[in-house]
C-alpha positions in Angstrom: 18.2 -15.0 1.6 17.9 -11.6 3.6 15.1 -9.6 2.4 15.4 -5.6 1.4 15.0 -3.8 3.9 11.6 -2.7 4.4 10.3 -4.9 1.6 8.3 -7.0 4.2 6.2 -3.9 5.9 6.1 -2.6 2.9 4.2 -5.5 1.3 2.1 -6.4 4.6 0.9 -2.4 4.6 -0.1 -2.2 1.2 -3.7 -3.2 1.5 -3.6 -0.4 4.3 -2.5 2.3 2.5 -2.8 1.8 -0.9 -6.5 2.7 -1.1 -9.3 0.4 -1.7 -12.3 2.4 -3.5 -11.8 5.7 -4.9 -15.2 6.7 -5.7 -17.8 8.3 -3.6 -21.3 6.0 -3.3 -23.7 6.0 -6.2 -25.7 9.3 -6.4 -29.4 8.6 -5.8 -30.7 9.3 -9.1 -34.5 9.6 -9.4 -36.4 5.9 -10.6 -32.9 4.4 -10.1 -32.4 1.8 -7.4 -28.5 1.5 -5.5 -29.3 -1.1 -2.7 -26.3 -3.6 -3.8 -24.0 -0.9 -5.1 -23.9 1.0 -1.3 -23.6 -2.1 0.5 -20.6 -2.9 -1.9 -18.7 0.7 -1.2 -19.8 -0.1 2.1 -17.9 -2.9 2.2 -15.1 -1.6 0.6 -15.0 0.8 3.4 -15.2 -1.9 6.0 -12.2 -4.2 4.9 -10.2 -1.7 4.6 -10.4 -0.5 8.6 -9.8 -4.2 8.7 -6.9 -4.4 6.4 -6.4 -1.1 8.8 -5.6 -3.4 12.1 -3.4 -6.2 9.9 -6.6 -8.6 9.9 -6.0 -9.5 6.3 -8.1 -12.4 6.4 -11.6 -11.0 7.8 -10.6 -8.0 5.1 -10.2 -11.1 2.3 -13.5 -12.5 3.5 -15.3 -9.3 3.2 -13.7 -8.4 -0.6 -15.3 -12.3 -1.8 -18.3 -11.3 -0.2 -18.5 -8.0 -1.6 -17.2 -9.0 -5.2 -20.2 -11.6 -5.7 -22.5 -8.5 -4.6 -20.9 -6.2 -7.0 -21.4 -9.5 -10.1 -25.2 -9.1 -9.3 -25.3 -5.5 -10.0 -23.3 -5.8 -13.3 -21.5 -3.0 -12.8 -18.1 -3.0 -14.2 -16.8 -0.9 -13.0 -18.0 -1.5 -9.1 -16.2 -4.8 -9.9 -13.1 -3.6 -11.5 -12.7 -1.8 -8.3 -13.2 -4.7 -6.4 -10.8 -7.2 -8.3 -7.8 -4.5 -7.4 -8.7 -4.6 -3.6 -9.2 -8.3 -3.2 -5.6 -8.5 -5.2 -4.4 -6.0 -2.7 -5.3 -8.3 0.2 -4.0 -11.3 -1.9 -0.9 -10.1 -2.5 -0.2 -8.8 1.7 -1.3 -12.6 2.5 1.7 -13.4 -0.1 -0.8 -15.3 -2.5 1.0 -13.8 -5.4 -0.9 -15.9 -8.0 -4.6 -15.3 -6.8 -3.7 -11.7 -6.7 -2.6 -11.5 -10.1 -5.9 -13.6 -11.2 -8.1 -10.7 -9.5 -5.7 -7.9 -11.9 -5.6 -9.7 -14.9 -9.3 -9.8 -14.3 -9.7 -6.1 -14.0 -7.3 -5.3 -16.5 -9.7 -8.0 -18.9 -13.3 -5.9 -18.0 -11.5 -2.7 -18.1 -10.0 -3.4 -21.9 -14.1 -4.6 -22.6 -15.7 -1.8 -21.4 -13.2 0.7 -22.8 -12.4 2.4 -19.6 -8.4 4.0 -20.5 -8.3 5.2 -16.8 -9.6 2.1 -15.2 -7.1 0.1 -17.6 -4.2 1.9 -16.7 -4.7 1.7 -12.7 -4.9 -2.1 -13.0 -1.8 -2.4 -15.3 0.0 -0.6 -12.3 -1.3 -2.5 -9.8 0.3 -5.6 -12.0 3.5 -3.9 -12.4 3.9 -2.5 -8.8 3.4 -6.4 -7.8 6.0 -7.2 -10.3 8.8 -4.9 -8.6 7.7 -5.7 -5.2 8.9 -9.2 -5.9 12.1 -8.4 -8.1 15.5 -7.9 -5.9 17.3 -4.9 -6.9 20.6 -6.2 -8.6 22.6 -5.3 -12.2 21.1 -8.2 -13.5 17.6 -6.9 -13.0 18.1 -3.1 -13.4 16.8 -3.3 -16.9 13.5 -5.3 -15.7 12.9 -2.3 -13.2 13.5 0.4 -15.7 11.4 -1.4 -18.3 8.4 -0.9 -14.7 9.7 2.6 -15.0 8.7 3.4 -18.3 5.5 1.2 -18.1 4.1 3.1 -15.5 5.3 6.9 -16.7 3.4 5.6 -19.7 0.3 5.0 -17.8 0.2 7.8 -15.3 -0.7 10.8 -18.3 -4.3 8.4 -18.2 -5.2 8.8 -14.8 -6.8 12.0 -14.4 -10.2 12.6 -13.5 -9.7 10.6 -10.0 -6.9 12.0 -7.5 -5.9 9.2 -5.4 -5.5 6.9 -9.1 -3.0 9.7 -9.2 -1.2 9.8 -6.0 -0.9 5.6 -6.7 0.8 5.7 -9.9 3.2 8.8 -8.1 4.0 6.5 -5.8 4.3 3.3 -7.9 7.0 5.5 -10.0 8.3 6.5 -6.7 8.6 3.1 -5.3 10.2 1.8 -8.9 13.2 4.9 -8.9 14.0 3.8 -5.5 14.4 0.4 -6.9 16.8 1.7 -9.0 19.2 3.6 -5.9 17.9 6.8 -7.8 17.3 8.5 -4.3 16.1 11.5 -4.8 13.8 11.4 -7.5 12.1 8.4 -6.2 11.4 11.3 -2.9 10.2 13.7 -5.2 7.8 11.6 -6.7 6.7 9.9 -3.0 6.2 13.6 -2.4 3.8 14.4 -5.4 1.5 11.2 -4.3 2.1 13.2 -0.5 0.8 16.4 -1.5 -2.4 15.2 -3.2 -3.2 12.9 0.1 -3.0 15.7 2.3 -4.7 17.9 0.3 -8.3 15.7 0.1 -7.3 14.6 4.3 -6.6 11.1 3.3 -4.1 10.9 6.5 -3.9 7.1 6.4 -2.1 6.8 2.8 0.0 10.3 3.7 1.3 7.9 6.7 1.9 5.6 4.0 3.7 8.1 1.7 6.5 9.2 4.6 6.5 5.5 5.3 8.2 5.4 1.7 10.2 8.4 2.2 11.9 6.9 5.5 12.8 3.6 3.4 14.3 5.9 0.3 16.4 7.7 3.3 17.2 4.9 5.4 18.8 3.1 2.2 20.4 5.7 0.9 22.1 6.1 4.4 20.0 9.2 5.8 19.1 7.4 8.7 18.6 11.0 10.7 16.0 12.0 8.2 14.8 8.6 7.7 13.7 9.0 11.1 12.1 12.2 10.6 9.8 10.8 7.7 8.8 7.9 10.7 7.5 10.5 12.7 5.9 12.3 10.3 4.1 8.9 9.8 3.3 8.4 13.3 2.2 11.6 13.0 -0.5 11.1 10.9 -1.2 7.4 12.3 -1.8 8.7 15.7 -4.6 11.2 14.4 -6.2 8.2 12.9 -5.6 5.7 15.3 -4.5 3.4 12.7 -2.4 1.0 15.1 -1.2 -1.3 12.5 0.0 1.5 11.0 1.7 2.9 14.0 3.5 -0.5 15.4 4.5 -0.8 11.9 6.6 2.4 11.9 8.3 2.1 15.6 9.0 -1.4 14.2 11.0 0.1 11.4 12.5 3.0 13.2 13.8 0.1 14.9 15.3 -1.2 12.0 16.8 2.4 11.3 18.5 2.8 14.8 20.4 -0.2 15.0 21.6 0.4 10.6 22.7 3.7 12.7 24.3 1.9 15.7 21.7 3.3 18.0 21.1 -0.1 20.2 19.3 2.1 23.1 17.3 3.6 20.7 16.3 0.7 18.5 15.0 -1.2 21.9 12.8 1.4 22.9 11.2 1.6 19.5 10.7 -2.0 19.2 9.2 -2.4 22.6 6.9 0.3 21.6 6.1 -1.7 18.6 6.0 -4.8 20.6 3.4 -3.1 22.8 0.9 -2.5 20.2 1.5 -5.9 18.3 0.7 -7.6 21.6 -2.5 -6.0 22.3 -3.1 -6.1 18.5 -2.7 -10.5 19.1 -0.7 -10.4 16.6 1.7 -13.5 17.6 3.7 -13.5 14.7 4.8 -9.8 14.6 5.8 -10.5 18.2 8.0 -12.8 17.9 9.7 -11.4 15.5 10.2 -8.2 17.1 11.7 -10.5 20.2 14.0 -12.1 18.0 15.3 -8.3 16.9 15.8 -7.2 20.6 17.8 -10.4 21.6 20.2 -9.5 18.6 20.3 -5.9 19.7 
């Protein structure tokens, strides 16, 4: 059975984009001692560049390393945080039930230690996993809407931290494109855009016209679909996220030939190609081989 289109970057970028700690490191507070908590926002820090360059596995190495650090501090919260990223990379390696063991986890501490916020990011996280598996269809329309409402209900929580809030903006955004509602599922991609450029998080603004070009591209906009792929190039270049870069020509690919461009679509995939190769990523090659022989 054909994927959606899309659906397959879009799961494989996720531990990419969607981010992986939002807090700054533990303030050094007089008589208090933060060893183990820095080296576990450290490492936070560290599997996501890895996640960054599509090496999902070192990135799932780091996260078990770094989650039996954050136990020996007994800090919930630290391992809240922690539980969400390892389910991130969990759920990209397509290890759907270990992901949702790491949520259910964090949504468990979160309920103990009373932490609304906390709580409502990791119900998200479940129900964003929950669409991303769901194929868009009349029988399931009232299963996405049900996501819909879940998450609208959740979002008035998340406050105090801003990229909590651009995630839940573009959860909803993500769910309302699920549902062919094109244009409100852009305006709310746009809302989680506005807050990532604003605190210069370029790599999940990449990820937000990533959305935008997949909203476009399946609503038939396939001009402007490929304006919100350079837009994300855009921002990829000035980061040098390559992943995130081979990702996008990839699916300007894609675009071109759903718009009959065959010229077009080569070049982008050989440019994709390009990076994948030099990236090793076998896999990613082949496939994008397999596209140009159909071309």
């Amino acid at each position: 059975m054909k994927k959606n289109f899309f659906l397959f970057l879009l799961i494989f970028l996720l531990s990419n984009f969607f981010f992986f700690s939002c807090s700054s490191q533990p303030k050094n507070i007089r008589g208090e001692i933060n060893i183990l908590r820095t080296q576990v926002e450290t490492g936070l820090v560290a599997a996501n560049r890895e996640a960054a360059m599509g090496r999902f596995e070192n990135a799932l190495t780091l996260l078990t390393q770094h989650k039996n650090t954050a136990i020996l501090t007994d800090d919930p919260s630290l391992i809240i945080r922690v539980c969400l990223s390892k389910g991130n990379i969990l759920y990209s390696l397509e290890k759907y039930d270990d992901a949702y063991k790491e949520w259910d986890f964090a949504v468990k501490e979160a309920i103990r230690i009373k932490n609304t916020e906390l709580l409502s990011v990791a119900k998200i996280y479940e129900a964003r996993g929950r669409l991303l598996l769901i194929r868009a269809s009349a029988e399931t329309t009232i299963e996405i809407q049900s996501i819909l409402n879940e998450v609208r209900q959740l979002r008035p929580n998340i406050k105090k931290d801003k990229l909590y809030e651009a995630f839940a903006w573009q959860v909803e955004g993500m769910t309302l494109r699920s549902l062919r509602r094109w244009n409100e599922a852009e305006d709310a991609i746009k809302k989680s855009l506005a807050i990532h450029q604003k605190i210069r998080y370029f790599e999940n603004a990449s990820y937000d016209w990533f959305v935008i070009a997949s909203i476009r591209s399946l609503s038939g906009e396939f001009a402007n679909a490929i304006i919100a792929l350079n837009n994300s190039i855009d921002f990829d270049r000035r980061i040098e996220n390559s992943w995130g870069l081979a990702a996008s020509w990839r699916a300007m690919g894609d675009v071109y030939v759903r718009a009959g461009n065959s010229a077009e679509a080569r070049s982008a995939y050989e440019r994709s190609r390009a990076i994948y190769v030099l990236m090793r990523h076998d896999r990613e090659v082949e496939e994008i081989d397999n596209k140009i022989r159909n071309l």
